[in-house]
C-alpha positions in Angstrom: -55.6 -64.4 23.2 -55.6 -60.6 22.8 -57.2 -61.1 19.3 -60.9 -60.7 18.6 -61.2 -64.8 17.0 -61.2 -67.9 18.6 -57.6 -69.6 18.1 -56.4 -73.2 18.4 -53.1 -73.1 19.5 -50.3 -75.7 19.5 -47.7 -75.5 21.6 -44.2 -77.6 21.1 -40.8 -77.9 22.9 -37.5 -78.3 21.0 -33.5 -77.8 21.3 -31.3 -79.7 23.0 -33.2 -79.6 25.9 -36.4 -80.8 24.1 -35.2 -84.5 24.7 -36.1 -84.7 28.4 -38.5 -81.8 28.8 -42.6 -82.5 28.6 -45.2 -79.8 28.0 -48.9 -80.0 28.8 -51.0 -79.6 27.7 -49.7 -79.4 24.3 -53.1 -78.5 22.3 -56.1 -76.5 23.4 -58.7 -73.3 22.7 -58.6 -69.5 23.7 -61.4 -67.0 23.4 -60.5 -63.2 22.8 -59.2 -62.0 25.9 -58.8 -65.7 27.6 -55.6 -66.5 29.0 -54.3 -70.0 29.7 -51.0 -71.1 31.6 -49.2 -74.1 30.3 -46.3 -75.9 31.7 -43.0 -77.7 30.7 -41.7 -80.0 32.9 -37.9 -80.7 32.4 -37.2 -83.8 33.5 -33.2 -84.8 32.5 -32.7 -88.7 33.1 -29.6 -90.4 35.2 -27.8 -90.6 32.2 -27.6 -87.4 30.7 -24.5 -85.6 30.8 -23.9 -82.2 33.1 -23.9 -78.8 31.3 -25.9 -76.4 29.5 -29.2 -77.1 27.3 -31.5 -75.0 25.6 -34.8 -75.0 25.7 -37.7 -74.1 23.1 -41.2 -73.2 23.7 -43.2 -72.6 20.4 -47.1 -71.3 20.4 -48.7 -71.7 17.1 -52.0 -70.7 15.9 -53.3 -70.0 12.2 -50.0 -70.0 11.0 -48.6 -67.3 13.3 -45.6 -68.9 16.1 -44.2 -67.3 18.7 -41.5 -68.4 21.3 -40.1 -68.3 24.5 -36.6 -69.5 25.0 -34.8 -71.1 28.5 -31.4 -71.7 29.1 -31.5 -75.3 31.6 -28.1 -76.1 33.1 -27.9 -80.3 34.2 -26.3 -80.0 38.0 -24.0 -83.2 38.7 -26.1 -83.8 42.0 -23.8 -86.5 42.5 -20.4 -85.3 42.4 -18.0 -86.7 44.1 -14.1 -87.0 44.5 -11.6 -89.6 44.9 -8.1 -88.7 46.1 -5.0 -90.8 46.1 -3.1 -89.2 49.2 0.3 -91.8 48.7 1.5 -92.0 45.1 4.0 -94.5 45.5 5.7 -96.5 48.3 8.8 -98.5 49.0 8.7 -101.7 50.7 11.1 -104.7 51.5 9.8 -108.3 50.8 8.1 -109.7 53.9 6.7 -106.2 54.9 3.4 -104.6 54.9 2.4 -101.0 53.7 -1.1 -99.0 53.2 -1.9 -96.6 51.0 -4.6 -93.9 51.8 -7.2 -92.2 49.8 -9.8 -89.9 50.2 -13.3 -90.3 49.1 -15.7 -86.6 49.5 -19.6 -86.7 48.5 -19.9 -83.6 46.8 -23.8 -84.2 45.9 -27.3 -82.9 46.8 -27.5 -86.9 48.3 -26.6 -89.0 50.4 -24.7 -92.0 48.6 -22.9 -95.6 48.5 -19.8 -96.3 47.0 -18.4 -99.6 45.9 -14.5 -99.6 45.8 -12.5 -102.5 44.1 -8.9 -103.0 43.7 -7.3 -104.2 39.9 -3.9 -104.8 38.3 -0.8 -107.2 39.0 -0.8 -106.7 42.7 -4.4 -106.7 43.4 -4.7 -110.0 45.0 -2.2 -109.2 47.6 -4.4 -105.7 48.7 -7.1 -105.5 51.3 -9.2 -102.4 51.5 -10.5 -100.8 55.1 -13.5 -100.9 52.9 -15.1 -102.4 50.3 -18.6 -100.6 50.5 -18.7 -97.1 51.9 -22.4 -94.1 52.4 -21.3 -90.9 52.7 -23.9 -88.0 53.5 -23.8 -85.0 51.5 -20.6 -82.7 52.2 -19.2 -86.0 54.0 -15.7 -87.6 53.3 -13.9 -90.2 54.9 -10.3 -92.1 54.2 -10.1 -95.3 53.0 -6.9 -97.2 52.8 -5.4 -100.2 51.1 -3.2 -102.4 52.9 -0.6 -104.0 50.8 1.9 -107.0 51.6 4.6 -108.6 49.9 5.3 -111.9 50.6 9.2 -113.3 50.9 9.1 -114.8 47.8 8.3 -111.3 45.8 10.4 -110.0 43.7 12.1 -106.2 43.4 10.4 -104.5 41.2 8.0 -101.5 40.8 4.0 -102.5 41.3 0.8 -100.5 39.9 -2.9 -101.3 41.1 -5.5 -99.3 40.8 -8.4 -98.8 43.2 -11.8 -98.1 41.4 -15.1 -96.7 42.8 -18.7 -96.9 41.6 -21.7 -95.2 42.9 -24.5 -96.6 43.1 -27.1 -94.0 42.2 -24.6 -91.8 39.7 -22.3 -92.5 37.1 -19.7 -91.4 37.0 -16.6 -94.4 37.9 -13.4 -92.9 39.0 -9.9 -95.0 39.6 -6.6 -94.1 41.1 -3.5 -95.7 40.3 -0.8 -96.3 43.1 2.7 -97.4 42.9 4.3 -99.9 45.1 8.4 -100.6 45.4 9.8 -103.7 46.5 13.5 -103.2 47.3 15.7 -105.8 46.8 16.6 -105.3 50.5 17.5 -109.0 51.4 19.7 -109.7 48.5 23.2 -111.8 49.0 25.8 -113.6 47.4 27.8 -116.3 48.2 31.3 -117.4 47.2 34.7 -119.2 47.8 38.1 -118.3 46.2 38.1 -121.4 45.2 36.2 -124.5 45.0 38.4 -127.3 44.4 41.2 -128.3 47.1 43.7 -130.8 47.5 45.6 -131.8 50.6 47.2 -134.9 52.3 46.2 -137.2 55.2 46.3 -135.5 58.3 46.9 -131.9 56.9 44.7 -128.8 57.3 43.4 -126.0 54.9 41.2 -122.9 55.6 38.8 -121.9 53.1 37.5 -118.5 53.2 33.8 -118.2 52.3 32.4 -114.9 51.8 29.0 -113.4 52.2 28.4 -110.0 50.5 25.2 -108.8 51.5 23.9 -106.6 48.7 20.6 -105.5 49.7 19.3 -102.2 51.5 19.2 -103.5 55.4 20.9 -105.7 57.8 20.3 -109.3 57.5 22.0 -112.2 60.2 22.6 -115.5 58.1 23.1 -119.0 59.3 25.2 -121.5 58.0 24.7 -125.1 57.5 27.7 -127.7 56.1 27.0 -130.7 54.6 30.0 -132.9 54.3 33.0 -135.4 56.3 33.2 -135.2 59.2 36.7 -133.3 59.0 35.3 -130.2 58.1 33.9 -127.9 60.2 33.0 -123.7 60.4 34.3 -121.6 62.8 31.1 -119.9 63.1 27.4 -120.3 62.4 26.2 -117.1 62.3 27.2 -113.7 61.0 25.9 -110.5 60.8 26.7 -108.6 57.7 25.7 -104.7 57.4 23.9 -103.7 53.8 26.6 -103.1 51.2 29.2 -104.7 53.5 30.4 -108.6 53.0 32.2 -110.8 55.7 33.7 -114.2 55.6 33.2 -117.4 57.9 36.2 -119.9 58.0 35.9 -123.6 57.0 37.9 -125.5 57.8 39.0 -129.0 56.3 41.9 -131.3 58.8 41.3 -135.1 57.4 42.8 -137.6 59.9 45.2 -140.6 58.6 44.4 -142.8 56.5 41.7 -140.5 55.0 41.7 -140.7 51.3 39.3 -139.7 47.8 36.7 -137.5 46.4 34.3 -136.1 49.1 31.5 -133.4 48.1 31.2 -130.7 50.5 28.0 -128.4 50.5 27.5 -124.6 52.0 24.3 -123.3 52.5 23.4 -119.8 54.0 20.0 -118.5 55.6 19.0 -115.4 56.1 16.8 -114.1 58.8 14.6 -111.9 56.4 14.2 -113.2 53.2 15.1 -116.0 51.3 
């Protein structure tokens, strides 16, 4: 009070900042010449967004108001970052992968993280972790191991692996992309599929296997049918993109006459 009267003052925050700042004491008496120190405590709550606020301190007294104005600037003090180190993979049905990513506390505090895995694909991903504390400044890799069963089909696969803080925020996701080749494909086939001969004659039928898939497969061969017919092989070996043939063939003895069914089958050592 450099005045020569008594004043009542009352003193008020405002601005943006006025939402989570508290002054005390907010009412009070000064004498000529007495001087009094007030406080505003600024106070932002968990949910209030980073950046820049302003701040408004008002004095009134008999109608006369001065202020004193402060810029406050909201600190994330739990950033954090969560890299996806492999965007997409290729994988054959049967196999196994893993994915990496990189999770970095960039806050004032130490903190847990809860990760979770969700799209199409997510029930056939296992995370390294599931629940990770980092101290400040600390990061650490977390991967998600991913296999495809024989039955999967080729196609192109998104997940996403999401984390939550416990104490902040802020919920971050990556998204990943997982291939599944149609490595193991093959096809099956005979020039022809209806044959006639005599008692006692013989006939080679060609069958062909065109492996169309990306890698190597060996197939086996079963033959359901008379006794007559018979494959020169039970195996073969067929190089991707390549196609062999196995032999059957059909020698009925005398006296062998009618309709028989004969039925091919091929297995493949990876795959179906």
């Amino acid at each position: 009070n450099t005045g020569d009267d008594i004043l009542d003052f009352n003193v008020a925050s405002s601005g943006s900042a006025g939402v989570f700042a508290t002054t005390v004491p907010t009412g009070f008496v000064l004498y000529p010449g007495e001087i009094k120190n007030i406080y505003t405590y600024v106070t932002p709550m968990s949910n209030v967004d980073v950046g820049n606020y302003a701040l408004k301190i008002d004095a009134n007294s008999d109608g006369v108001s001065q202020s004193i104005s402060h810029d406050i600037f909201v600190r994330d003090c739990y950033d954090y970052t969560f890299e996806l180190l492999d965007e997409e993979k290729s994988i054959c049905p049967c196999e196994e992968e893993k994915f990496g990513f990189e999770l970095s506390n960039l806050g004032e505090y130490a903190e847990t993280y809860d990760l979770s895995v969700e799209g199409r694909y997510a029930e056939s991903i296992v995370l390294s972790q599931n629940s990770i504390s980092l101290a400040p400044g600390e990061s650490k890799i977390i991967y998600a191991y991913v296999e495809s069963n024989c039955e999967s089909e080729a196609g192109d696969y998104e997940f996403s692996v999401k984390v939550e803080p416990s104490t902040g925020s802020a919920v971050r996701s990556e998204v990943a992309k997982l291939i599944i080749n149609p490595c193991y494909d093959f096809d099956v086939d005979t020039e022809k599929d209806l044959i006639n001969l005599c008692e006692h004659d013989s006939e080679i039928v060609p069958i062909n296997v065109e492996n169309t898939g990306s890698t190597a497969n060996t197939y086996t061969f079963d033959l359901e049918g008379p006794v007559w017919a018979n494959l020169e092989r039970n195996e073969l070996e067929v190089a991707a993109g390549n196609s062999k043939s196995v032999e059957m063939e059909l020698v009925p003895d005398y006296g062998v006459e009618g309709s028989f069914q004969i039925s091919f089958s091929a297995t493949p050592e990876k795959g179906n």
